[in-house]
C-alpha positions, 0 to 999 in steps of 0.5 A: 789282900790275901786270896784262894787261887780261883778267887777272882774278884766281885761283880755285881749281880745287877749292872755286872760291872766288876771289882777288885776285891781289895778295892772294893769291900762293900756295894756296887759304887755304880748302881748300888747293887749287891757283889757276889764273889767270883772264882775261876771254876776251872782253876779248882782241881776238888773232887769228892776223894780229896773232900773225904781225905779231909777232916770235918773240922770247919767251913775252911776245909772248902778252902778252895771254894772260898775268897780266903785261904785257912790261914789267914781267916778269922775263924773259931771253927765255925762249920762241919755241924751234925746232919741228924737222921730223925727217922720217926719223923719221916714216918709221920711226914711220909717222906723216905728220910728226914733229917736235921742239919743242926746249925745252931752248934757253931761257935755262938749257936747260930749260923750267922757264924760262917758268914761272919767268919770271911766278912771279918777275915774281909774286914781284917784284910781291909784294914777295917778298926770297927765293924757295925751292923744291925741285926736282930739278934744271932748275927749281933752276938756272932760279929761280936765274937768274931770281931774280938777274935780279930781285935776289932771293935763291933758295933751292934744296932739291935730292936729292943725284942731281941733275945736277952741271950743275944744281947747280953753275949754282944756285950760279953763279947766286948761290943758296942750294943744299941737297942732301937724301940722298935722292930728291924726296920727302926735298928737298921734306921739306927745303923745307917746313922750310925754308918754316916756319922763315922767314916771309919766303920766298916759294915758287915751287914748282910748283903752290903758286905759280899761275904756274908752269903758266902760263908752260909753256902757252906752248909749246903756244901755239907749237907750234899757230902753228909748224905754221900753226894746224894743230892736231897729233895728238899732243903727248907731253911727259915727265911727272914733276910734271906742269906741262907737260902741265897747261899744255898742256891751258889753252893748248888750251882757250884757244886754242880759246875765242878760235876760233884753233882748233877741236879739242884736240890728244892730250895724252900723258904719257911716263913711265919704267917705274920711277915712272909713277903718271900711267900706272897711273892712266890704265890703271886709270881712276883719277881720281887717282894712287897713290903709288909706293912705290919708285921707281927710275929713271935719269931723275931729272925723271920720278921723282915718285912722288907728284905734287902734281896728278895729277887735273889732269893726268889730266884733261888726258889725258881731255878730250883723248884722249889717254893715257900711255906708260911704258918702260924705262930701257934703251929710253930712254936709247937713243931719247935717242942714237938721236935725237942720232944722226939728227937732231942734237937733244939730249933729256936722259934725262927728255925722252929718255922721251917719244921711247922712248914714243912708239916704243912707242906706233907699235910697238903700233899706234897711229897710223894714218899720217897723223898729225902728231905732236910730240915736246916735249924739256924740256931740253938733252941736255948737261946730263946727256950724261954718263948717255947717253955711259954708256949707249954705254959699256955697250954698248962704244962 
């Protein structure tokens, strides 16, 4: 297996117990908890010169904060999206800047592309026919892609609400899809079935592969290079599984272990009202999630009821000071087109929640008004327009 120099290997955020990366692609063996990879900081010579020497072509040009070198990744350029200053918003927000780290312009318009990306350069390495996973939707259409770039197969287990655009690319990509009745929970019922019953599938699903999270991190790096090593106050993502905001919260740290920085930024989870078991926890100072028992949400990404690593994102929001926010379908729908509308930029639903939560967040008072604050959109808006042009025609537009 081909690694990065500092790459060390895996070790299990619960039992600490660690592996070699090449033996062991999945889980803890020992306890079932997750792995997360390990570098040598002090092996990393990267310093904010050699960054600025590179192009902004891809996630890899952090190659070094990374389990595999550029060259052997499966990869379609994934990374280096637009971080949008969108000043009349600030306005209205009251906050000092405002801005729109844009995610859905990767290769298959979501960001799910950066952790596919090393989970199936992972899968490559392993030696791996077939790939399988259970999503609820982007993340589907993304392993698709990037197991046909790998020559692999990919088997995709989704809930029948999925997005038509998301289902019909997996197919166009060449994989296998299953559509559950149901909601997450039930194709992710499916997907271990499917799991069990052939022993030559290999998962990347989120949080059973280690590399899934990684990969997200790297739009945390960007965001702090974009703004010039100022470190924001706040980075709200919308949080269904939670993968964003855990990578987020390991890019920080790093950066801060390779003294490019020298605080954390706010890490914020942005729910919908109908399933938001990150924000109960939050205001109830629960250190890990109860599951919802009926969730009921238009956003189809954010309704997780019972995510996989919940502790780890709580932590996240803790070490950061940060929090979480949840609201309305309503409220969310119309913060998606109300963005459209003055800025151009297009949030699906499931993104369009972290600008409704961040409205809350300033309509309660907040923030103080010098604050710079990033808005993480996860997804292009046109793979689901159809639910906010349905919103306008509710509204009789």
């Amino acid at each position: 297996m081909e690694t990065t120099d500092a790459f060390v290997g895996l070790e299990c955020v619960d039992c600490e117990a660690t592996y070699d990366a090449a033996d062991e692609p999945h889980q803890c063996p020992d306890c079932g908890g997750m792995l997360d990879p390990t570098y040598d900081y002090d092996a990393i010579d990267l310093d904010r010169e050699t960054l600025a020497s590179r192009p902004f072509d891809s996630q890899w040009r952090y190659e070094e904060l990374l389990p595999f070198p550029r060259e052997s990744a499966v990869t379609t350029g994934e990374g280096a999206t637009a971080l949008i200053d969108c000043p009349d918003l600030a306005d209205e927000l009251g906050v000092e800047r405002l801005l729109i780290k844009d995610d859905g312009r990767n290769p298959t318009g979501s960001m799910a592309d950066r952790g596919q990306s090393l989970a199936l350069t992972a899968a490559s390495h392993h030696g791996a026919t077939d790939v399988v996973l259970a999503s609820t939707g982007n993340s589907g259409q993304s392993a698709a892609a990037y197991a046909g770039r790998a020559g692999l197969e990919s088997h995709t287990y989704v809930p029948s609400r999925s997005s038509f655009s998301n289902k019909a690319m997996i197919n166009v990509h060449g994989g296998d899809m299953n559509v559950v009745g149901g909601r997450f929970g039930d194709a992710v019922g499916a997907y271990e079935e499917g799991l069990a019953e052939h022993d030559d599938w290999y998962s990347v699903q989120s949080f059973v592969t280690p590399y899934r999270h990684e990969g997200a991190k790297t739009t945390l790096y960007e965001i702090v290079e974009g703004l010039e090593w100022e470190v924001p106050d706040v980075v709200a993502y919308p949080t269904g599984i939670g993968v964003g905001l855990v990578g987020a919260y390991k890019a920080a740290t790093e950066l801060r272990a390779l003294g490019l920085i020298d605080k954390l930024p706010g890490l914020y989870a942005a729910q919908a009202a109908g399933c938001a078991p990150i924000v109960d926890a939050v205001e109830n100072e629960l250190d890990v999630h109860d599951p919802v028992e009926t969730p009921d949400t238009i956003c189809g990404e954010l309704e997780i009821p019972d995510p996989p690593a919940s502790e780890r994102v709580l932590e996240a929001i803790d070490e950061t000071d940060g929090g979480a926010v949840a609201t309305e379908d309503p409220d969310i729908l119309e913060a998606g087109v109300q963005v459209a509308k003055h800025t151009g930029l297009e949030l699906t639903p499931s993104a369009a929640a972290t600008a409704s939560g961040v409205w809350d967040l300033s309509e309660r008072g907040a923030f103080d008004g010098d604050e710079t604050v990033v808005i993480v959109n996860t997804a292009a808006g046109s793979k689901e327009g159809d639910v906010l042009r349905s919103h306008l025609m509710s509204q009789g537009v």
